[in-house]
C-alpha positions in Angstrom: -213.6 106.5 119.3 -211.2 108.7 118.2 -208.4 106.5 117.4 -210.9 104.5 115.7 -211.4 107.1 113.2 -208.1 108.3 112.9 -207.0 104.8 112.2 -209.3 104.2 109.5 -208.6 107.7 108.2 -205.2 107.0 107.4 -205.9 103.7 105.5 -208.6 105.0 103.5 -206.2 108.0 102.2 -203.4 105.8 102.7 -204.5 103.3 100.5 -206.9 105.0 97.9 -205.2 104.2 94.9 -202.1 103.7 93.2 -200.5 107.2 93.9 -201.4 107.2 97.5 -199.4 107.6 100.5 -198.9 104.1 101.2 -199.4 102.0 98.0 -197.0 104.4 96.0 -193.6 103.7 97.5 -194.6 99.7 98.0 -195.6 99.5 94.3 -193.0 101.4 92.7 -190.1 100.1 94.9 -186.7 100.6 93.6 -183.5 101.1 95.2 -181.2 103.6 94.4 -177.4 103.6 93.3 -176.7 107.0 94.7 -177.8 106.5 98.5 -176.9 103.1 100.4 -179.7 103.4 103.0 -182.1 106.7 101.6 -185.2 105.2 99.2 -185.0 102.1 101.3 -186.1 103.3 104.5 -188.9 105.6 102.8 -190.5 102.2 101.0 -190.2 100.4 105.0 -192.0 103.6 106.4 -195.1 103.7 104.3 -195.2 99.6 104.6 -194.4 100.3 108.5 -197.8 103.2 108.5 -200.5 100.6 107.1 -199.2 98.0 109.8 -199.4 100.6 112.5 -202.4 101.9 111.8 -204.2 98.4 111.5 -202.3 97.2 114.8 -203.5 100.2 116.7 -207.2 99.8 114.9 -207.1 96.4 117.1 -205.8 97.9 120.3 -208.6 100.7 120.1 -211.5 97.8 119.1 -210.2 96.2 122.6 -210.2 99.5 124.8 -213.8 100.2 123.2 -214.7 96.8 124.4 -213.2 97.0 128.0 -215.0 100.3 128.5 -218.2 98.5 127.3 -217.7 96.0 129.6 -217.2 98.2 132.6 -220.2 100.5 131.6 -222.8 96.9 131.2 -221.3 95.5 134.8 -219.7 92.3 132.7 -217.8 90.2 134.8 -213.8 91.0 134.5 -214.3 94.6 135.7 -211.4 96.7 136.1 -210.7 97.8 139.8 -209.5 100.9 140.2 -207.0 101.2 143.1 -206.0 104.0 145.1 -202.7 105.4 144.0 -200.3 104.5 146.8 -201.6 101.1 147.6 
């Protein structure tokens, strides 16, 4: 539940409007004469947070539904094993 909030967190403040973390660099994007490689990466980052953020979003939704699974006896339980077996 945690990661679900943290996730959604950082794309509400990440996306709020135009000056925001994320839309900022991706709407302004420009690249610079003086640096080969330096504005570039920062406009890939920000693009790189909101797609992290929503791929983890999904991978969090899927633990939450495992665990519901386990706790409701669905079939597909997980079976925990000794360690050493």
């Amino acid at each position: 539940m945690l990661g679900l909030t943290t996730c959604g967190v950082i794309l509400i403040v990440g996306m709020n409007g135009k000056q925001s973390i994320i839309n900022s660099p991706i709407m302004n994007f420009e690249i610079s004469q003086t640096a080969s490689i330096g504005l570039f990466v920062k406009y890939q980052m920000a693009g790189f947070l909101g797609v992290f953020a929503i791929t983890m979003y999904i991978q969090f939704v899927s633990y939450l539904l495992f665990a519901w699974a386990d706790i409701k006896g669905e079939p597909g339980k997980r079976i925990m094993q000794p360690v050493g077996h």
